[in-house]
C-alpha positions as a Markdown table, in Angstrom:
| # | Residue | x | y | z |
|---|---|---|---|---|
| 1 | Unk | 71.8 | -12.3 | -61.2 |
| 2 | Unk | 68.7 | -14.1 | -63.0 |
| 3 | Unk | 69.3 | -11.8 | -65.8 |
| 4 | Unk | 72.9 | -12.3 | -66.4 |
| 5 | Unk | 72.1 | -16.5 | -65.8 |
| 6 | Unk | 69.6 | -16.1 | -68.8 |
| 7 | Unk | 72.0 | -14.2 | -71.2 |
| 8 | Unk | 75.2 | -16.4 | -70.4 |
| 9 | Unk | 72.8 | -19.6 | -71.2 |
| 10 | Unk | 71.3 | -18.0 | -74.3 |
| 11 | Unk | 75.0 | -17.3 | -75.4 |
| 12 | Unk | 76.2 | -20.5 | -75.0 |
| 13 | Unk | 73.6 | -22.0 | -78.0 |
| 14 | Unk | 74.1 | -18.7 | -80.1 |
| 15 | Unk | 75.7 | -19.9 | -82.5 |
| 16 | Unk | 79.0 | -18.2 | -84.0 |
| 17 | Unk | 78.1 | -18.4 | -87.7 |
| 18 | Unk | 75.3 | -15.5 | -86.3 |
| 19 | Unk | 78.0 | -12.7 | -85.7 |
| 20 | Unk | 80.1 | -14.1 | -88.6 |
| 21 | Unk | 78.0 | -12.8 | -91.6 |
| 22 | Unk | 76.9 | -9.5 | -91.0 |
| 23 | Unk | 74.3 | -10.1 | -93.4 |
| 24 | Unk | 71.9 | -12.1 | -90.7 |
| 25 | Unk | 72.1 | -9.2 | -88.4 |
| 26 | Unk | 69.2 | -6.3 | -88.7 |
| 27 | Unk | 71.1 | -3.7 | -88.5 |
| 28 | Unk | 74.6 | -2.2 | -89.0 |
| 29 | Unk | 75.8 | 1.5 | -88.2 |
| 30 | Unk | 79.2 | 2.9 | -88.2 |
| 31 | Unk | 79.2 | 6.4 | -86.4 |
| 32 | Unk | 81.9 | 8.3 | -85.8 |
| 33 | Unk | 81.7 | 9.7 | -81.9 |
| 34 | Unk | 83.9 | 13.0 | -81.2 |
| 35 | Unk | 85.5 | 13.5 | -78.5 |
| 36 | Unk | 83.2 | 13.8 | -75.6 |
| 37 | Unk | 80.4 | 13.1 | -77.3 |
| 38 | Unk | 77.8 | 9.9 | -76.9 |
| 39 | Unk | 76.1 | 8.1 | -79.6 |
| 40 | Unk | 72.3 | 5.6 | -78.7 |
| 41 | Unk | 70.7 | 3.3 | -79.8 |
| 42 | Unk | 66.9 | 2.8 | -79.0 |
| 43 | Unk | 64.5 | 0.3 | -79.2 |
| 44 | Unk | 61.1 | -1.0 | -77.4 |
| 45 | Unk | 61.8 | -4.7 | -75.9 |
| 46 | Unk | 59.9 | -7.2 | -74.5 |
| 47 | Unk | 60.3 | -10.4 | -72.2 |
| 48 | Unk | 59.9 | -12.4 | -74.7 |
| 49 | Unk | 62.5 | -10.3 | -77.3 |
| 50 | Unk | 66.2 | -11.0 | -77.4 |
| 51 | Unk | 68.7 | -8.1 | -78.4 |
| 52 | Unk | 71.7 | -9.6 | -80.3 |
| 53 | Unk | 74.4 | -6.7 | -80.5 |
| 54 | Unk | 78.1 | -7.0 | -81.3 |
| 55 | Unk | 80.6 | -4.0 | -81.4 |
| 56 | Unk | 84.1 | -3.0 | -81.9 |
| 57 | Unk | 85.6 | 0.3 | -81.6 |
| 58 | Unk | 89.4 | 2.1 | -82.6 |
| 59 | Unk | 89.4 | 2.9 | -78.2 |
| 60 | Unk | 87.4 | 2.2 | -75.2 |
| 61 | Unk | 84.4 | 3.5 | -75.3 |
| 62 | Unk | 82.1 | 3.9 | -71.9 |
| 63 | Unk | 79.0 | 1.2 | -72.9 |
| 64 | Unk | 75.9 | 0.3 | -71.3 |
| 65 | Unk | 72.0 | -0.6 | -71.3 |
| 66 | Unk | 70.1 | 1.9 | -69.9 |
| 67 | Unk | 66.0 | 2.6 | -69.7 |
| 68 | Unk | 64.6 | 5.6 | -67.9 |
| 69 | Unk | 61.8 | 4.8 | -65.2 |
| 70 | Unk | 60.4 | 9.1 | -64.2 |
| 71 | Unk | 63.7 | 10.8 | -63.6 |
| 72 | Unk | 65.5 | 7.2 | -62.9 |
| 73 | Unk | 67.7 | 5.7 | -65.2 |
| 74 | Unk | 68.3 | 1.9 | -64.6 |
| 75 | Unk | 71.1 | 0.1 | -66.0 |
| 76 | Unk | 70.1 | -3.5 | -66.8 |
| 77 | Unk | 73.9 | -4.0 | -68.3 |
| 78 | Unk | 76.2 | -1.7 | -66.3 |
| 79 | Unk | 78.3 | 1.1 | -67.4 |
| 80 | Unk | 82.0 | -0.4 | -68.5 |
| 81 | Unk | 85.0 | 1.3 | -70.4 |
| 82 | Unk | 85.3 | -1.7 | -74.0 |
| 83 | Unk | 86.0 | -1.6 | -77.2 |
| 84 | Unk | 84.6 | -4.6 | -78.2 |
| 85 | Unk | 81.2 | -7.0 | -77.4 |
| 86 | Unk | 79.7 | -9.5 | -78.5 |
| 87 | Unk | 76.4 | -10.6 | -76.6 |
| 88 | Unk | 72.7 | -11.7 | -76.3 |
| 89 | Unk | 70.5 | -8.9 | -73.9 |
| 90 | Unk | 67.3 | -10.4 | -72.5 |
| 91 | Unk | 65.0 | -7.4 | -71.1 |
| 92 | Unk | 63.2 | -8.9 | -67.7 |
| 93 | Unk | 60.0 | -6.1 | -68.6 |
| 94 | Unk | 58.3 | -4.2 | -71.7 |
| 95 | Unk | 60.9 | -1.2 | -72.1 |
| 96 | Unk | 62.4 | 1.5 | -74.1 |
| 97 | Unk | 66.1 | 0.0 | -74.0 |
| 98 | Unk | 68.8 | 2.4 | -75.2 |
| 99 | Unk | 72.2 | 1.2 | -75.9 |
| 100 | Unk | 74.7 | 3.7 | -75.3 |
| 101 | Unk | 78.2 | 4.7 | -75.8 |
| 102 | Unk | 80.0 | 7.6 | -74.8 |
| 103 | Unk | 83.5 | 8.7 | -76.0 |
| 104 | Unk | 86.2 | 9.7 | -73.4 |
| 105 | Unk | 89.5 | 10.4 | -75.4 |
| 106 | Unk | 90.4 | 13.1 | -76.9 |
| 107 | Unk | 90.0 | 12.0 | -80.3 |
| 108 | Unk | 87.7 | 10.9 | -82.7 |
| 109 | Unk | 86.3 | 7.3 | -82.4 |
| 110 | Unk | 84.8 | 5.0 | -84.9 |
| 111 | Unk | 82.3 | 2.3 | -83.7 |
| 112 | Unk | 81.2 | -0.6 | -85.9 |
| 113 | Unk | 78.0 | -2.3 | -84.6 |
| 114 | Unk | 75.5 | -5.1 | -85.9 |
| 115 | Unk | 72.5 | -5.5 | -83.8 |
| 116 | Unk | 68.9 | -7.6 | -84.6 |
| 117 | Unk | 66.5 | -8.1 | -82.3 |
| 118 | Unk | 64.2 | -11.2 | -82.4 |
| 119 | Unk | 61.3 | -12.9 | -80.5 |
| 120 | Unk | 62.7 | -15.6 | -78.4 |
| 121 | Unk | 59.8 | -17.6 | -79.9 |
| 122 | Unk | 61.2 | -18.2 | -82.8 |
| 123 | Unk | 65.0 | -19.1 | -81.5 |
């Protein structure tokens, strides 16, 4: 609950003209999943970082946040059937944080995503 109370706050003062310009975000990728098949992203976080990530997709797509602890996998943002997001992810420990969508149609789905992460320092 803390973690979803820090990320709803941080999205309130995240401001819009962020995700407008794809330009300020890191990263883009535009993958193509097949049917079936899952597509990740990884990256070590911190407490202090913040993940900015938005995504839309041509279907829903199964997404989540996942890290594995031994033969564990945790899911700090739960698994949920979207095609679109648009949020701030604040890790609560020092991880290897994998994004992760996986497709379940039967045809061919194209994801765009922008992602950047940045030290919640220097918000």
């Amino acid at each position: 609950m803390k973690h979803l109370v820090a990320i709803s706050f941080a999205f309130l003062f995240w401001s819009d003209t962020l995700m407008a310009s794809n330009s300020n975000l890191g990263t883009t990728k535009n993958p193509v999943i097949k049917p079936g098949g899952i597509y990740e992203v990884c990256m070590l976080l911190s407490p202090d970082d913040r993940l900015y990530y938005e995504f839309t997709s041509n279907a829903n797509l199964r997404f989540n946040i996942h890290y594995h602890e031994g033969n564990e996998v945790q899911y700090p943002v739960q698994v949920k059937l979207t095609s679109l997001e648009k949020a701030i992810f604040a890790p609560e420990s020092r991880k290897n944080y994998c994004l992760m969508w996986e497709n379940p149609v039967k045809n061919r789905v194209e994801l765009n995503l922008h992602y950047q992460t940045r030290n919640s320092t220097d918000i």
